[in-house]
C-alpha positions in Angstrom: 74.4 -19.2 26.8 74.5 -19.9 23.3 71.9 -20.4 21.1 71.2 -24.1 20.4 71.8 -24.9 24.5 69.2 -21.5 25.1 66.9 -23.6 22.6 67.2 -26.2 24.2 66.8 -24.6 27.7 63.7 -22.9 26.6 61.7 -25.9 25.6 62.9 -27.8 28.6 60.7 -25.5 30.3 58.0 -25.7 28.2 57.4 -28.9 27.7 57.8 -30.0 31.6 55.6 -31.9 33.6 55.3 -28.5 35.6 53.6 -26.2 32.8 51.4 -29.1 32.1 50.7 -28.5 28.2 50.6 -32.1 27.6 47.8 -33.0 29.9 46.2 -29.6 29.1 45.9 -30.8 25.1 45.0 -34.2 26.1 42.5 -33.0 28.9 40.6 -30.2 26.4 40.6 -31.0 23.0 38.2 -28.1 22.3 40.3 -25.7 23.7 42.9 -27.3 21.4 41.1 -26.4 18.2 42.6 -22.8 18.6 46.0 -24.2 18.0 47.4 -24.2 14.3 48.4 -28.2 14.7 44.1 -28.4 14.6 43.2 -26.1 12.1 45.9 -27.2 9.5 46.3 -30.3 7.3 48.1 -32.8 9.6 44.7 -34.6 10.3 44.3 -36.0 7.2 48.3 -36.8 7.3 48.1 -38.9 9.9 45.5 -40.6 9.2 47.3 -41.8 5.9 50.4 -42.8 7.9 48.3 -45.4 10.5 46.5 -46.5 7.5 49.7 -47.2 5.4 51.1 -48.6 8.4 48.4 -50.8 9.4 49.3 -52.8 6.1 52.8 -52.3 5.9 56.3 -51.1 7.4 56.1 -47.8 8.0 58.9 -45.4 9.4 58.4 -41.9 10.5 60.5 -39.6 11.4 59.3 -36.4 14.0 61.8 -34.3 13.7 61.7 -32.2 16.6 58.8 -33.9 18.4 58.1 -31.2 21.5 55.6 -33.6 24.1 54.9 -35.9 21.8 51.3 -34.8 20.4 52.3 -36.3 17.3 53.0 -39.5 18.4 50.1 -39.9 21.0 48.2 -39.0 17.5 50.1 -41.7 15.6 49.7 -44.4 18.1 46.0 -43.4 19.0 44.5 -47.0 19.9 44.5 -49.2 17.7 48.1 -48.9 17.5 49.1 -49.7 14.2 50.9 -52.9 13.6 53.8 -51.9 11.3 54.1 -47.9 12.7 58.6 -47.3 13.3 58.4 -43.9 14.9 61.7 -42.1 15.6 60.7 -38.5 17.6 64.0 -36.3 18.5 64.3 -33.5 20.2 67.1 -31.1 21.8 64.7 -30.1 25.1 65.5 -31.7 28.3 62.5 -33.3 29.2 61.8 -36.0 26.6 60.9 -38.0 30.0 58.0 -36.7 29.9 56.6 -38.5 26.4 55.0 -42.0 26.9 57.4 -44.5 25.3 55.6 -46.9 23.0 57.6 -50.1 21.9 57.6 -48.9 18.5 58.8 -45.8 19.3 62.4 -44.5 19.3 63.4 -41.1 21.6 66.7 -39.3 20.8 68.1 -36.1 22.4 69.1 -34.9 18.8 69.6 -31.5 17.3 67.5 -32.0 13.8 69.9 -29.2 12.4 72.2 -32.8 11.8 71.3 -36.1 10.3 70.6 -39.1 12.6 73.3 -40.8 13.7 71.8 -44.3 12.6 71.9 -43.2 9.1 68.0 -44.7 8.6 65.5 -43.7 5.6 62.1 -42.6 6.2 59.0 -42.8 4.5 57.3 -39.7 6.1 59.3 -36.6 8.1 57.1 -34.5 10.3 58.8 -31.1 11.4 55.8 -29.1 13.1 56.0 -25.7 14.2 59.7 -26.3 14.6 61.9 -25.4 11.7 62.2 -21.8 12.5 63.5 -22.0 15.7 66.4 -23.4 13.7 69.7 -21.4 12.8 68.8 -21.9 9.2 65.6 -23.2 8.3 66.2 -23.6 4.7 69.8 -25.9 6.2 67.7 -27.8 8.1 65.0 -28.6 5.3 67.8 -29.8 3.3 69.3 -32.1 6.0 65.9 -33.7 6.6 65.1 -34.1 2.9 68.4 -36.0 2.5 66.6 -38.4 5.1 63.6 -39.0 2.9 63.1 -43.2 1.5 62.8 -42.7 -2.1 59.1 -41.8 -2.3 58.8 -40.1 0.7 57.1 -37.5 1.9 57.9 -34.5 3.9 55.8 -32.1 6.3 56.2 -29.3 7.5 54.8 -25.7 9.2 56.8 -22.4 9.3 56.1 -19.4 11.0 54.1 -16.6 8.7 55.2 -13.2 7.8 52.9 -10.9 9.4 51.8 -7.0 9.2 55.3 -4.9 8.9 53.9 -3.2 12.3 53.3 -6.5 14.1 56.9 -8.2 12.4 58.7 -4.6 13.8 56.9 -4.5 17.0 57.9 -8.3 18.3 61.3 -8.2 16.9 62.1 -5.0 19.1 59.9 -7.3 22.0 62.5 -10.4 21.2 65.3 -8.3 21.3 64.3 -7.8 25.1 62.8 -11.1 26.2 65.2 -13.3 24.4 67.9 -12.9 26.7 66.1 -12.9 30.0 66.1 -16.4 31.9 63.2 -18.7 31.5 61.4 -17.6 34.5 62.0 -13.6 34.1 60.5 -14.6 30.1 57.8 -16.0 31.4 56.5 -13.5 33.8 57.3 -11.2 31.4 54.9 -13.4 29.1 52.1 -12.7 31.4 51.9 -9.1 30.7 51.2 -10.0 27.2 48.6 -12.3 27.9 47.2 -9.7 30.4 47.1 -7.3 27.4 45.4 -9.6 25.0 43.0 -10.3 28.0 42.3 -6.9 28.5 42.0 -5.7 24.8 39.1 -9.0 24.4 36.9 -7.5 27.1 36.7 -4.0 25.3 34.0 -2.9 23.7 33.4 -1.8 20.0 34.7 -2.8 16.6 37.0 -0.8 14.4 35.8 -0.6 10.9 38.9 0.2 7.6 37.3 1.3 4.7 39.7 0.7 2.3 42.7 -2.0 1.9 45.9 -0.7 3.4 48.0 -2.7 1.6 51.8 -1.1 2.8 50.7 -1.0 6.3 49.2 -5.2 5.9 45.9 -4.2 6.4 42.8 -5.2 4.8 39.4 -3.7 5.1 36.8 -4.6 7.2 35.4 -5.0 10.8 37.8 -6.3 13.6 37.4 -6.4 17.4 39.8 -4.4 19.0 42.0 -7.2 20.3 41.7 -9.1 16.7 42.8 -5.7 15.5 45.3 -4.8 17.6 46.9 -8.5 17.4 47.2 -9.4 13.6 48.7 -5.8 12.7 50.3 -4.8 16.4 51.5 -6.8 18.9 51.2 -10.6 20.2 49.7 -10.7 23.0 47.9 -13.9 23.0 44.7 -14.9 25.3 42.4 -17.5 24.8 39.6 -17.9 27.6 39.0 -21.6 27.1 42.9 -21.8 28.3 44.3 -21.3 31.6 46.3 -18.0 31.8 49.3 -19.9 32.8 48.9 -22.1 29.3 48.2 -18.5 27.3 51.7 -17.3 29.2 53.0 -20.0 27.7 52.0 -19.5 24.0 53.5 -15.9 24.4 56.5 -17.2 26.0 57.2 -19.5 23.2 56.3 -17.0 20.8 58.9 -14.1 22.4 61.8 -16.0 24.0 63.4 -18.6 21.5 66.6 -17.4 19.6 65.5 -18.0 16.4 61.8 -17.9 14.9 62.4 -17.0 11.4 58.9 -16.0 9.4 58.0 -16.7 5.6 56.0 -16.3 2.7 54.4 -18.9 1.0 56.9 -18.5 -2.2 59.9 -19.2 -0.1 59.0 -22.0 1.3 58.1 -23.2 -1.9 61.2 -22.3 -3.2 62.8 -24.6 -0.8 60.8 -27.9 -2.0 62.0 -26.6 -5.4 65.9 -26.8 -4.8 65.0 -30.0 -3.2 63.5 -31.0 -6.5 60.0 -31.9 -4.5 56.6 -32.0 -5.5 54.7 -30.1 -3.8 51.4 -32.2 -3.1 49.6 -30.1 -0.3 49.8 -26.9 1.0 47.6 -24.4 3.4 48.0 -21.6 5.3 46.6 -19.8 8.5 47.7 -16.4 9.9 50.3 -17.7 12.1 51.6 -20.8 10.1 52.4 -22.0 6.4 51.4 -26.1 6.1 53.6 -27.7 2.8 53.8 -31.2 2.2 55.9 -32.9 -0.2 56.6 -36.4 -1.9 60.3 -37.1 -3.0 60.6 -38.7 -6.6 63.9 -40.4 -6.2 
């Protein structure tokens, strides 16, 4: 299979009806708050988007729009008057996602311009980009999408500890070509793991910063520990294992899911010739918005 229909085989899965993630968000928004989409700057993004298009015309464009959290968040009641939302996605079960009448849904590959040639005043791409075949292609193609003015969003996966970036690349090199059922059971036993390592006992204390082996001093739990500077193996107890197998299958069996440093991304707004008017960063994701000045 190659990689764009594996891509687009992969999310199929995911985002089904059967795997439930979209009534699991929707159903426990607590639970939710452990996901980087809560604890980074789209909040505040979206708000600006309904209020500018409460007033006025407003396009966006979700660029790779998953199950359509963003635009349930977009078109949370009241539903703003002048909101043109465009979502597209490669995955199979865009069926899924409540159609609004302002909404548009396109099976699209984002990696190409839309085919209706349209301007937008604001481009979303969450958590997406680098499961791209080149991220920095694909930024380019959706900047050339921008309204002059714009502005452009996005998250990219972060770099992590040289042990942790060597240990899931060997992992991937596995998983990736298994089917999506094999990946997912295969999933489990990470989520097993991170289950297992949370109920242990103790703390591990560095002394000192470690800085070649990405490690900084201080206390960790063993799982914390053994996560950020090992292994993902990702458990959460406020979700359901089968929604924790989930976030380790979408983390191991993708083609692509390129990591960054902050510099590079901004390096990419620069050939752009973008401002750069926001920017945050968690463990597992960069945030970078930008504003167009043509």
């Amino acid at each position: 299979m190659r990689d764009n229909e594996q891509t687009a085989d992969h999310y199929t899965k995911q985002w089904s009806s059967d795997l439930g993630f979209k009534s699991f968000v929707q159903q426990n928004p607590e639970a939710a708050k452990a996901m980087p989409s809560r604890q980074l700057p789209w909040a505040g993004l979206f708000k600006r988007i309904r209020e500018q298009a409460s007033e006025r015309k407003t396009t966006v464009y979700d660029a790779a729009c998953g199950f359509g959290d963003i635009l349930n968040q977009l078109t949370a009641s009241p539903i703003p008057a002048h909101l043109d939302y465009v979502g597209a996605d490669i995955h199979g079960a865009l069926d899924t996602i409540e159609r609004h009448g302002i909404a548009t849904l396109l099976n699209h590959d984002i990696t190409g311009e839309l085919p209706t040639g349209q301007k937008f005043d604001f481009i979303i791409c969450r958590a997406a980009i680098h499961h791209t075949p080149d991220p920095r292609a694909t930024y380019q193609t959706l900047v050339r999408q921008l309204a002059p003015g714009g502005t452009i969003a996005i998250t990219a996966y972060a770099k992590k500890a040289p042990m942790r970036e060597a240990v899931d690349d060997a992992l991937r090199a596995t998983i990736i070509p298994m089917s999506n059922d094999e990946a997912f059971a295969t999933a489990s036993q990470l989520t097993a793991l991170g289950r297992d390592l949370q109920r242990s006992q103790g703390q591990i204390t560095i002394e000192n910063d470690l800085p070649f082996l990405g490690i900084k001093a201080g206390a960790y739990d063993i799982q914390t520990f053994i996560y950020n500077h090992f292994i993902k193996c990702w458990h959460n107890p406020a979700f359901s294992e089968q929604h924790c197998d989930l976030v380790n299958f979408d983390w191991y069996h993708p083609p692509f899911a390129f990591r960054y440093e902050r510099d590079e991304l901004r390096a990419w707004a620069a050939a752009c010739e973008l401002e750069i008017v926001r920017e945050a960063s968690t463990e597992a994701q960069h945030y970078m918005e930008c504003r167009s000045s043509r």
